[in-house]
RODO-2510 file (C-alpha; in nm, 4 decimals, decimal comma):
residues 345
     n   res          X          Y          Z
     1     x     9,9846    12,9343     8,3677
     2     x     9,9199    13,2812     8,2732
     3     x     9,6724    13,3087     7,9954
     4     x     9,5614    12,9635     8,0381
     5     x     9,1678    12,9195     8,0982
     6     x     9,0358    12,6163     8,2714
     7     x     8,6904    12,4431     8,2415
     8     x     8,4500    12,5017     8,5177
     9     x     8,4667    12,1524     8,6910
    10     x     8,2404    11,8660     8,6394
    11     x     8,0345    11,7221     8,9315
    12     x     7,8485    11,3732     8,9129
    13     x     7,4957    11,3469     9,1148
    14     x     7,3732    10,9909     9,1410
    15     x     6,9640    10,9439     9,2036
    16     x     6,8312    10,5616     9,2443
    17     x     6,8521    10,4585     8,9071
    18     x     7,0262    10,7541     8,7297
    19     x     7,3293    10,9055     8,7423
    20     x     7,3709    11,2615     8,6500
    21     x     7,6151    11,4571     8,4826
    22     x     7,6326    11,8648     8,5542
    23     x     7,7931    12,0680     8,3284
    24     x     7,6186    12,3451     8,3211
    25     x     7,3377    12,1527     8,1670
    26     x     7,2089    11,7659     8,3071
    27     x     7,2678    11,5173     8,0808
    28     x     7,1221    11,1615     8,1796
    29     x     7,0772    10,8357     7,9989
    30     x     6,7232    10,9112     8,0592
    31     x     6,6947    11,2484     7,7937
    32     x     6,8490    11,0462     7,5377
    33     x     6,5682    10,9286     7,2697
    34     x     6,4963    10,5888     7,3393
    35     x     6,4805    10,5238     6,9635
    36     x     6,8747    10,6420     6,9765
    37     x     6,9632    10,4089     7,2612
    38     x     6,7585    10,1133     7,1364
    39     x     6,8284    10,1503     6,7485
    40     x     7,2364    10,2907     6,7964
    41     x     7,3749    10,1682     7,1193
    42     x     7,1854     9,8548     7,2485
    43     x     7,1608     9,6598     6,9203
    44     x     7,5561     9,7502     6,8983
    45     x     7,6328     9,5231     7,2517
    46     x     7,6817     9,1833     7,2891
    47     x     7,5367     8,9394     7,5561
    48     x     7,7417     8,9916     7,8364
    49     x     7,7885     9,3612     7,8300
    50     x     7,4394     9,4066     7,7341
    51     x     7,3144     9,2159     8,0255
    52     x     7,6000     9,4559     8,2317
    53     x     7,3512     9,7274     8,1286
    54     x     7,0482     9,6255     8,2522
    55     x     7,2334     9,6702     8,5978
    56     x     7,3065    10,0278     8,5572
    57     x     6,9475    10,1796     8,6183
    58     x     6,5720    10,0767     8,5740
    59     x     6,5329    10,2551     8,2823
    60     x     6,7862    10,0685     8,0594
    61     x     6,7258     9,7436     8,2269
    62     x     6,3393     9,7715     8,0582
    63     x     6,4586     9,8765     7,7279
    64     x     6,7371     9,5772     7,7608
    65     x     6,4571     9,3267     7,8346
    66     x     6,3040     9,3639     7,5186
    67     x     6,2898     9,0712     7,3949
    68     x     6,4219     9,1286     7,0248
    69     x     6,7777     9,2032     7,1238
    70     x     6,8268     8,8572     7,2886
    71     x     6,6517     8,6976     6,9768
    72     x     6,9126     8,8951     6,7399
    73     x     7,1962     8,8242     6,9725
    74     x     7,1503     8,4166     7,0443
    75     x     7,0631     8,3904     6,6744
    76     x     7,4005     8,5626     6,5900
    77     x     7,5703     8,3600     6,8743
    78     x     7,4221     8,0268     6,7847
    79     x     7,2890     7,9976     6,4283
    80     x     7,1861     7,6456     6,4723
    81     x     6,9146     7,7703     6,7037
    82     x     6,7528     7,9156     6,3929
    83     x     6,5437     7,6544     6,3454
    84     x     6,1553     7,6586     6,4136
    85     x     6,1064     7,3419     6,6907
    86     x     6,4303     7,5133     6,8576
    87     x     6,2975     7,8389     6,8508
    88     x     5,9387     7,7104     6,9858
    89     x     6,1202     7,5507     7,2842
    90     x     6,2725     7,8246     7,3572
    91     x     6,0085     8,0641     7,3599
    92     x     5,8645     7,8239     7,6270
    93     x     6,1098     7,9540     7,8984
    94     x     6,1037     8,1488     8,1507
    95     x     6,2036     8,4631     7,9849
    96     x     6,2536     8,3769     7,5921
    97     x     6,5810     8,4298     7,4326
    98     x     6,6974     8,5998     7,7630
    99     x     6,6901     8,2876     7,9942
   100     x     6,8290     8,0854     7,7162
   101     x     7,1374     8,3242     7,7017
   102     x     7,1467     8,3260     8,0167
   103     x     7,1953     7,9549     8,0504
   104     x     7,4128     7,8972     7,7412
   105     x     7,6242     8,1704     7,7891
   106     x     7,9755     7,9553     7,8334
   107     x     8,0673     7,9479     8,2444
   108     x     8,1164     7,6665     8,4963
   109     x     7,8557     7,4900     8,5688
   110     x     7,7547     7,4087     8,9685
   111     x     7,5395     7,0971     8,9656
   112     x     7,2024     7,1758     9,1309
   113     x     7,2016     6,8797     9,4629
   114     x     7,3974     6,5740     9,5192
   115     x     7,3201     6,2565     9,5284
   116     x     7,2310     5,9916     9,2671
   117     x     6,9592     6,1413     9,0199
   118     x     6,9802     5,8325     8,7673
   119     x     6,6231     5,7175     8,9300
   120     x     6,5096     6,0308     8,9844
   121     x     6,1266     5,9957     8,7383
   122     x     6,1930     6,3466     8,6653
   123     x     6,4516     6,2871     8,4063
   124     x     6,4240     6,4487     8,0793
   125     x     6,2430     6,2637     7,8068
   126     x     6,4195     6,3993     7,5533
   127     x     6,7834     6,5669     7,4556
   128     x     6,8301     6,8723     7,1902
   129     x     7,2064     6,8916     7,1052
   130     x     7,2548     7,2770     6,9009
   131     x     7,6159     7,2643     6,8170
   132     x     7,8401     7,5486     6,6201
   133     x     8,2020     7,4722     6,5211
   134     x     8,4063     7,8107     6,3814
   135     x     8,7334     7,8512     6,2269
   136     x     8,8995     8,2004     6,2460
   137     x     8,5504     8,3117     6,2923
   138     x     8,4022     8,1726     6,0333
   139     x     8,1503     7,9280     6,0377
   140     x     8,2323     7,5848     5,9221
   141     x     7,9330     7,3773     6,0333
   142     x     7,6152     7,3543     6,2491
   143     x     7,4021     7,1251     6,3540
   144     x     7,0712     7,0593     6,6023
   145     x     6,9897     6,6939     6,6233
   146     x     6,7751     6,5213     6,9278
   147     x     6,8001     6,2282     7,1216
   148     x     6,5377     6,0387     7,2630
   149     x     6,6409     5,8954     7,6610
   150     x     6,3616     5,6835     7,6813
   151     x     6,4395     5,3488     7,5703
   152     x     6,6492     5,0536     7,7813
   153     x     6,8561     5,1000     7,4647
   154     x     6,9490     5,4076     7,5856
   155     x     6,9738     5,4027     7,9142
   156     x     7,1884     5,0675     7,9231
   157     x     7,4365     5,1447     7,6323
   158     x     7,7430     5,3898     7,6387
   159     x     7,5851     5,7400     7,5945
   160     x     7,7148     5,8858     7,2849
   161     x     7,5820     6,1569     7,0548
   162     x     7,7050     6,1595     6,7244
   163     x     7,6055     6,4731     6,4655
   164     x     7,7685     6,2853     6,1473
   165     x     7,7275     5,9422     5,9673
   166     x     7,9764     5,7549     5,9403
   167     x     8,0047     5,7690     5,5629
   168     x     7,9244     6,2043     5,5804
   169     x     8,1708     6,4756     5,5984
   170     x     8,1505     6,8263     5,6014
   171     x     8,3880     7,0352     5,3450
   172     x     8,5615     7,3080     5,5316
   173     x     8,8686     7,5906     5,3887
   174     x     9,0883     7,4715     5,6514
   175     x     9,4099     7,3834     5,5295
   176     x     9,5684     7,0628     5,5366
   177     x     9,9283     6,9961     5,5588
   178     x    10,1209     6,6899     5,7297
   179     x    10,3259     6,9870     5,9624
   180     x    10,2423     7,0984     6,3025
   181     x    10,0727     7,4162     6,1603
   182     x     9,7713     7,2138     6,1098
   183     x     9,7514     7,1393     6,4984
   184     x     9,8577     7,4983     6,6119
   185     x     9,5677     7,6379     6,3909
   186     x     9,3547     7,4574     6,5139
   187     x     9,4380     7,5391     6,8843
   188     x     9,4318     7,9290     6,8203
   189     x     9,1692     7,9204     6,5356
   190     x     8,8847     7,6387     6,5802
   191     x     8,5829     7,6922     6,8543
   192     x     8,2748     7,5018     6,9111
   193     x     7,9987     7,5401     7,0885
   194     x     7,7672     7,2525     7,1817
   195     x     7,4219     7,3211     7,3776
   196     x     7,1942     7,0978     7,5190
   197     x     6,8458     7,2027     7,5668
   198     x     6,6173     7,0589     7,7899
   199     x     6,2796     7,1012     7,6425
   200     x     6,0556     7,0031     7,9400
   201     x     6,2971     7,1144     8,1957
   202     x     6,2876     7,4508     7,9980
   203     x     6,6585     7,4529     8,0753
   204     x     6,9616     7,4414     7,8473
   205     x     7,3465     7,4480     7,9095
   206     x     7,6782     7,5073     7,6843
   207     x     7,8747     7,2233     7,7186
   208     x     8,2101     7,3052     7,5277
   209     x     8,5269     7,5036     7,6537
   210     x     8,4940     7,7163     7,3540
   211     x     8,8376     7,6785     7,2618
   212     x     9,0031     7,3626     7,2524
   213     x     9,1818     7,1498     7,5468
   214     x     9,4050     6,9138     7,3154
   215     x     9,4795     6,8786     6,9353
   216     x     9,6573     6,6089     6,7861
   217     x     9,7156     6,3997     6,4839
   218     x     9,6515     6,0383     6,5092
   219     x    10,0318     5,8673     6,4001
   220     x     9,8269     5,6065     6,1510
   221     x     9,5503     5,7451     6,0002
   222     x     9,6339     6,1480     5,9799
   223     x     9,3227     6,2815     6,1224
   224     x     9,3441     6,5410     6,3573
   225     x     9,1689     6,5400     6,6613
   226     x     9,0111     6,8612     6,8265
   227     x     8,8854     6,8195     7,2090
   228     x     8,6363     7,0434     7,3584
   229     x     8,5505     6,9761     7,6733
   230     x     8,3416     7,0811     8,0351
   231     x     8,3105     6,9344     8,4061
   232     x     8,0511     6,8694     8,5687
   233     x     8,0176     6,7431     8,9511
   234     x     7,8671     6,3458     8,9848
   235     x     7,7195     6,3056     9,2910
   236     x     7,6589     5,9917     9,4076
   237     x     7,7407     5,7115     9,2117
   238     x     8,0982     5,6153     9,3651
   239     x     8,4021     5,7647     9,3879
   240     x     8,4691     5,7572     9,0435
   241     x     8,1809     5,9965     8,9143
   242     x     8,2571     6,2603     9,1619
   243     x     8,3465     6,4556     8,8688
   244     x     8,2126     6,3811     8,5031
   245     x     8,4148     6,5408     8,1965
   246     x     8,1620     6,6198     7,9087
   247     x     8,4226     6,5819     7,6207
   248     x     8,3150     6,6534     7,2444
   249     x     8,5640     6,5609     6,9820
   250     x     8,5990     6,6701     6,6622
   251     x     8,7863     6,5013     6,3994
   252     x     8,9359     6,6185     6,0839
   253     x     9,0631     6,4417     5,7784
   254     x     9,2425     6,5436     5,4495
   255     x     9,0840     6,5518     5,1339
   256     x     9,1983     6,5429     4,7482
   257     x     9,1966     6,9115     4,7037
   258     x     9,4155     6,9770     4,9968
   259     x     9,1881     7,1064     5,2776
   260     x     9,0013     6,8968     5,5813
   261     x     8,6575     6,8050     5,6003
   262     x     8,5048     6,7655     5,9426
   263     x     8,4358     6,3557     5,9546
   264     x     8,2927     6,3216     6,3078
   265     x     8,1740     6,5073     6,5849
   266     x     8,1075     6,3541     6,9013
   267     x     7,9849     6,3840     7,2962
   268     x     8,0591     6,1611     7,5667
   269     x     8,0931     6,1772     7,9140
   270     x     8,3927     6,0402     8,1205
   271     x     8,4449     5,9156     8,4445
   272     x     8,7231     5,9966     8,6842
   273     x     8,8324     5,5903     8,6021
   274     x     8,8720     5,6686     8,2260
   275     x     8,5174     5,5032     8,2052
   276     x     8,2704     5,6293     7,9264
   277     x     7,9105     5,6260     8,1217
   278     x     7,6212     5,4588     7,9762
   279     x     7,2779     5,6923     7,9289
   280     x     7,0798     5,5956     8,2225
   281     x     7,3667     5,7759     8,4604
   282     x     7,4599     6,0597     8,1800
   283     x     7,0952     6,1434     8,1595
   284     x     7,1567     6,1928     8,5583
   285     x     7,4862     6,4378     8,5223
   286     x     7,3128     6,6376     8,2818
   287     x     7,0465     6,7059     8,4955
   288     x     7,2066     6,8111     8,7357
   289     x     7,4047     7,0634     8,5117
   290     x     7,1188     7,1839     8,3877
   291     x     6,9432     7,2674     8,7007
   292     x     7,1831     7,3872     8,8333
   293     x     7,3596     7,7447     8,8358
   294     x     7,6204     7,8871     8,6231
   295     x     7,9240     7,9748     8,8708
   296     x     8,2672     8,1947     8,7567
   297     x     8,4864     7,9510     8,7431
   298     x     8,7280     7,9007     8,4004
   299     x     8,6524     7,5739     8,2167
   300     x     9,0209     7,4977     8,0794
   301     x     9,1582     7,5224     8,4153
   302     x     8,8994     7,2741     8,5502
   303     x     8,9545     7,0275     8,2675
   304     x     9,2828     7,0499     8,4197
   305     x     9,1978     6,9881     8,7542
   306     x     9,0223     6,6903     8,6239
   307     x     9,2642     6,5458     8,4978
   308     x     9,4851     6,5649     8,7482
   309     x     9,2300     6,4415     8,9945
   310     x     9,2269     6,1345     8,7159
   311     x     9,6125     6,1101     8,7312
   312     x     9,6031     6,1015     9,1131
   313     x     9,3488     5,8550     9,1413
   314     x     9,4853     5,6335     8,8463
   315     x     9,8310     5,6074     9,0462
   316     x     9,6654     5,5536     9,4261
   317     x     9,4612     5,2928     9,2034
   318     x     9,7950     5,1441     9,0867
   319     x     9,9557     5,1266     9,4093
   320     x     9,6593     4,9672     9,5861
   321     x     9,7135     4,7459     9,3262
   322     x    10,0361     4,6375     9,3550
   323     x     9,9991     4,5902     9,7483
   324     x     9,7213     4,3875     9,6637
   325     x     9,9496     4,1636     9,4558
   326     x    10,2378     4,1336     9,6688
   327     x     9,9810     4,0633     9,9464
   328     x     9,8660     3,7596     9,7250
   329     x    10,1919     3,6506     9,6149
   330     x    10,3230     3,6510     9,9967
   331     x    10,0039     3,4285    10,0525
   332     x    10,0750     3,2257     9,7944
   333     x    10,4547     3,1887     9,9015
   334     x    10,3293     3,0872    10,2513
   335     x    10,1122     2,8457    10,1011
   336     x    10,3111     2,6846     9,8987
   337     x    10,5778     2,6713    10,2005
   338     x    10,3424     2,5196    10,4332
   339     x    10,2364     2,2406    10,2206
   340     x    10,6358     2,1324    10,1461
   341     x    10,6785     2,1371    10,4935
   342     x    10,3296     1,9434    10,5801
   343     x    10,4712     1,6922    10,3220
   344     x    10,8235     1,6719    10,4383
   345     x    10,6615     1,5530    10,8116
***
């Protein structure tokens, strides 16, 4: 167009580690004061797209590995981890605050080997559960509290960690009404996250969805119950632990001014049989989730693979049942048939 004046045009040069910009002049991420990109543009990130920096050259993947940006950002993440014996066993691993991210970060979880790890000596001695519950991004409660998997009381009784006495409850501004709006909120509004941290292992692992799986309200007693859950493969112990669900419930009840407290919150892990498992073989799962590697995968969409792996196997359980039956009431028929005609003789 006549009278119209275009901009000379802009050419990229990439160099191992930096790319370039020419326009005229070179701009690079490199000329930039490092007290601008560390005090203006790193601290702004969060986890994952800060750890997507440290992949674009070697000079921002040294100032990301300082180690007071993954301190600020797992202490914004997860306040419950803001708590000196947490924050000493996490300074033990590998890499600080970054390897903890790193591992509690929520993704899928690939167990580390098969086979049966429940008398493996190696087992962890002892269980940190850090655990953050939000509503509309606000946070409602947190929690660390450890568990000792030492004892035969332990390993032989139904594992089950439990973060509230039975007489305690936690106030909360959630609203409670005898509607479905109570549920629905809850499904768009409520997330949790529950770590476990491995303190010899130097390992730890988020075991929550992050948003719920199921809400519902008990018919009898009102409360509303919140699901979170992850999988987790088995490995070894029978068909039935092939896959482990790692379910924590949260349970809300009314209160005389007309919002919920938080009465319980709760971790268990399930069996492909509906079965909860006791600690000796929990210890085992966890194990192997925390050794092992954090895959891609989306965790609502394997809770619901896992449950319909549970549904299949329920009904092939059923049906083997029922041949099973008919098989012993066609013996018993025979029987029964035999001896008449024995005594008719």
């Amino acid at each position: 167009m006549a009278g119209s004046s275009t901009s000379p045009p802009v050419q990229v040069r990439c160099t191992p580690g930096i790319t370039t910009v020419d326009e005229n002049n070179f701009a690079a991420i490199s000329i930039v004061h490092q007290d601008i990109i560390e005090t203006h543009i790193l601290t702004r990130l969060d986890g994952p797209t800060l750890a997507s920096a440290s992949c674009a050259s070697t000079h921002l993947l040294a100032l990301v590995s300082q180690e007071n940006l993954w301190t600020n950002i797992c202490l914004s993440t997860w306040p419950s981890i803001d708590s000196p014996r947490v924050r000493h066993v996490i300074s033990s691993f590998h890499h600080s605050f970054r390897s903890f991210f790193s591992d509690a970060f929520p993704l899928a979880i690939e167990p580390a080997i098969s086979g049966d790890l429940s008398e493996n000596p190696n087992l962890p001695s002892e269980l940190i559960s850090a655990v953050d519950v939000y509503y509309k991004e606000e946070l409602i409660f947190s929690k660390v509290i450890e568990t000792e998997t030492v004892s035969a009381w332990f390993n032989s009784s139904p594992f089950r960690v439990d973060l509230l006495d039975p007489k305690e409850a936690v106030s909360t501004r959630i609203p409670n009404s005898d509607k479905d709006d109570t549920c629905r909120d809850l499904e768009e509004d409520m997330e949790l996250s529950w770590i476990m941290i491995d303190p010899t292992g130097k390992r730890a692992m988020n075991l929550s969805s992050q948003r719920p799986v199921t809400v519902h309200r008990h018919w009898l007693s009102g409360e509303v119950h919140v699901k979170f859950a992850s999988v987790i493969g088995g490995g070894g112990n029978g068909a039935a632990t092939e896959w482990v669900q790692c379910g924590v419930v949260v349970t809300c009840g009314g209160s005389m001014g007309g919002e919920m407290h938080v009465r319980e919150v709760s971790l268990q892990l399930e069996d492909m049989d509906g079965m909860y498992l006791n600690g000796k073989d929990s210890l085992g799962i966890l194990k192997r989730g925390l050794e092992g590697k954090r895959g891609k995968g989306k965790r609502k969409k394997e809770v619901e693979d896992f449950l319909e792996r549970k549904r299949e196997r329920k009904e092939w359980r059923t049906k083997r049942e029922g041949t099973l039956d008919m098989l012993c009431v066609a013996f018993g028929v025979s029987a029964f048939a035999y001896s008449a005609l024995f005594f008719l003789r």
